[in-house]
C-alpha positions as CSV (number, residue, x, y, z in Angstrom):
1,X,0.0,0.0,0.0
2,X,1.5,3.4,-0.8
3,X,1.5,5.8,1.5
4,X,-0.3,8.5,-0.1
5,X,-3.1,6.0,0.1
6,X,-2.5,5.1,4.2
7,X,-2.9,9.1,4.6
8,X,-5.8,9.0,2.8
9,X,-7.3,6.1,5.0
10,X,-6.0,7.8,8.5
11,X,-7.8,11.3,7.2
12,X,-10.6,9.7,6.8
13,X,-11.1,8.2,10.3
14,X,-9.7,11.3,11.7
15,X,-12.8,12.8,10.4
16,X,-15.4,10.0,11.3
17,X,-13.7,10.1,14.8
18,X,-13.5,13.7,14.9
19,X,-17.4,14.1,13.8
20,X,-18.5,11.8,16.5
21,X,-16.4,13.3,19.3
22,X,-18.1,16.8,18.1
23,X,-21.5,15.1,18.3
24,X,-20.8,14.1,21.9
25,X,-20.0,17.3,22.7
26,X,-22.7,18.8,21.3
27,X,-25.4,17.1,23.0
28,X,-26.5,18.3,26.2
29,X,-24.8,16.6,29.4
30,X,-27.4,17.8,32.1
31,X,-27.6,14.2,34.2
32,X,-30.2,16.0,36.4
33,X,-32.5,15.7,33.8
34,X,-35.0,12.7,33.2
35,X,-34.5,10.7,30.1
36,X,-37.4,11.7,27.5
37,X,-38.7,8.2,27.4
38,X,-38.0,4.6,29.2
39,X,-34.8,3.0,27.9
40,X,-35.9,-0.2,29.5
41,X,-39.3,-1.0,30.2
42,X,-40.6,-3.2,32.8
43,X,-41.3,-7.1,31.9
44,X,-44.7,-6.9,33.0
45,X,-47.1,-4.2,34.8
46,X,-47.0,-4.9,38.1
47,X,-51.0,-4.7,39.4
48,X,-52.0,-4.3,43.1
49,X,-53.2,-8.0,43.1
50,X,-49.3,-9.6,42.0
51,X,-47.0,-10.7,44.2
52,X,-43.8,-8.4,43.6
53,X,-41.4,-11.3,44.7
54,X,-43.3,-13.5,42.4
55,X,-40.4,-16.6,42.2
56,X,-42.4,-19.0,39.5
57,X,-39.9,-18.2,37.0
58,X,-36.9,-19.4,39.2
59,X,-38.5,-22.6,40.3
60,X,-37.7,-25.1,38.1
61,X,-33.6,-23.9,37.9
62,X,-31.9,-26.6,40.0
63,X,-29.3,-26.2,42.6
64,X,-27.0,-28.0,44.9
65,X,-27.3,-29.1,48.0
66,X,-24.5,-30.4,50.1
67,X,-23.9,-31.3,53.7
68,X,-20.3,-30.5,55.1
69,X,-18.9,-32.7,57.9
70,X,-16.0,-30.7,58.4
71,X,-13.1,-29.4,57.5
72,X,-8.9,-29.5,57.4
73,X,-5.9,-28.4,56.1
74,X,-3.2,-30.9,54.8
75,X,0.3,-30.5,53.2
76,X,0.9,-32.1,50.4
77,X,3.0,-34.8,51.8
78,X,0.2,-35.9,54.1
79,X,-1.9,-36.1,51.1
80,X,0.5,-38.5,49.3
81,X,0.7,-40.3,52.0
82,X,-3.2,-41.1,52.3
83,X,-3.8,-44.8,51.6
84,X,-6.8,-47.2,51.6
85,X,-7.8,-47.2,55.5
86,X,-6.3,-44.0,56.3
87,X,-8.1,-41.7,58.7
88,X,-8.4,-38.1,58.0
89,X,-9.1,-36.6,61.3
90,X,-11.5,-33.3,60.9
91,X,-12.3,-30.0,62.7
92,X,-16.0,-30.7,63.1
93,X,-16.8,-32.4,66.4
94,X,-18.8,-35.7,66.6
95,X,-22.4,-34.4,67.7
96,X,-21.7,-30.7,65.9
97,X,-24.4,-29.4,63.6
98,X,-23.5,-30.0,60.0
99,X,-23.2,-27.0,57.6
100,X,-26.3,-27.3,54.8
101,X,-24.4,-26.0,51.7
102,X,-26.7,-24.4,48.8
103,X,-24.3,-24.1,45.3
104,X,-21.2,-23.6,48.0
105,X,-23.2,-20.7,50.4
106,X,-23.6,-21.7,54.1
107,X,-27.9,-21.5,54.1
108,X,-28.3,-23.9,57.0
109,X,-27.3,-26.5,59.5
110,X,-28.8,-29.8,60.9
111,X,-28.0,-32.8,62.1
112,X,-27.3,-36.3,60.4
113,X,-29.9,-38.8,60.6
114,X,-30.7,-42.4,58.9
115,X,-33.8,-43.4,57.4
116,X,-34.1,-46.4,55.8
117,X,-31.1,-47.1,55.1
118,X,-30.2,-43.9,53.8
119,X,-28.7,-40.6,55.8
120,X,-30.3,-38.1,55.7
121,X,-30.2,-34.5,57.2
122,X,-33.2,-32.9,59.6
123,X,-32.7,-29.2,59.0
124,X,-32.4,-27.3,62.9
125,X,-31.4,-24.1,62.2
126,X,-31.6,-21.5,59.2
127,X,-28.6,-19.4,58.7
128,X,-29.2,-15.4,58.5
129,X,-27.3,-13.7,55.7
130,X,-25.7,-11.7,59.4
131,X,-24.5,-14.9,60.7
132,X,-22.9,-16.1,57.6
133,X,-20.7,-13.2,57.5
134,X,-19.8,-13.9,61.2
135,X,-19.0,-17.3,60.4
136,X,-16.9,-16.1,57.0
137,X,-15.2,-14.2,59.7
138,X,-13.9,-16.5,61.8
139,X,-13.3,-19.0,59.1
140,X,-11.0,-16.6,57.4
């Protein structure tokens, strides 16, 4: 490409780039103002009658649930080291209440049981979105 015709091309978006930038600065920048209409309007008009934290639509997503028996820190030569029969000793006491995990967020704790065969766990306390940071806290 010559370069009469590279200084043609880097005129010409000088001048596109230059036109917009005087555009910007043309139109008015009061934020106080309201927009003249709605950029975004709402999904649906909410009535007096609907439910405003109406969770239908969020229902059927799925999520995990996990129970969490405790917890501890190995290096990586005790972890090499682990064999068929090893015991991992951790933090949680026998008798503690178990953490109820929801997609890896503390939501709960309860305490193991068996039914049937199968454990199971029988939910005793919720967890406030207060104490979770309180127990973040001292975890950390």
């Amino acid at each position: 490409m010559s370069d009469e015709k590279k200084t043609s091309e880097q005129e010409e978006l000088d001048d596109i780039w230059g036109e917009a930038m005087a555009e910007q600065q043309a139109e008015p920048t009061d934020d106080a103002s309201p927009p003249s209409e709605e950029v975004f309007k709402p999904l649906q008009e909410s009535t007096a009658e609907g439910d405003p934290r109406d969770l239908s639509m969020v229902m059927d997503i799925p999520v995990t649930l996990s129970v969490e028996l405790g917890r501890t820190r190995l290096t990586i030569r005790e972890l090499l080291d682990l064999a068929k029969g090893s015991v991992v000793e951790l933090e949680g006491l026998a008798g503690e209440p178990m953490d109820i995990m929801i997609n890896g967020y503390l939501v709960a704790q309860g305490e193991v049981v068996v039914i049937e065969e199968r454990y199971g766990i029988r939910i005793t306390d919720i967890v406030t979105p207060s104490e979770r940071l309180q127990r973040l806290k001292r975890r950390g």
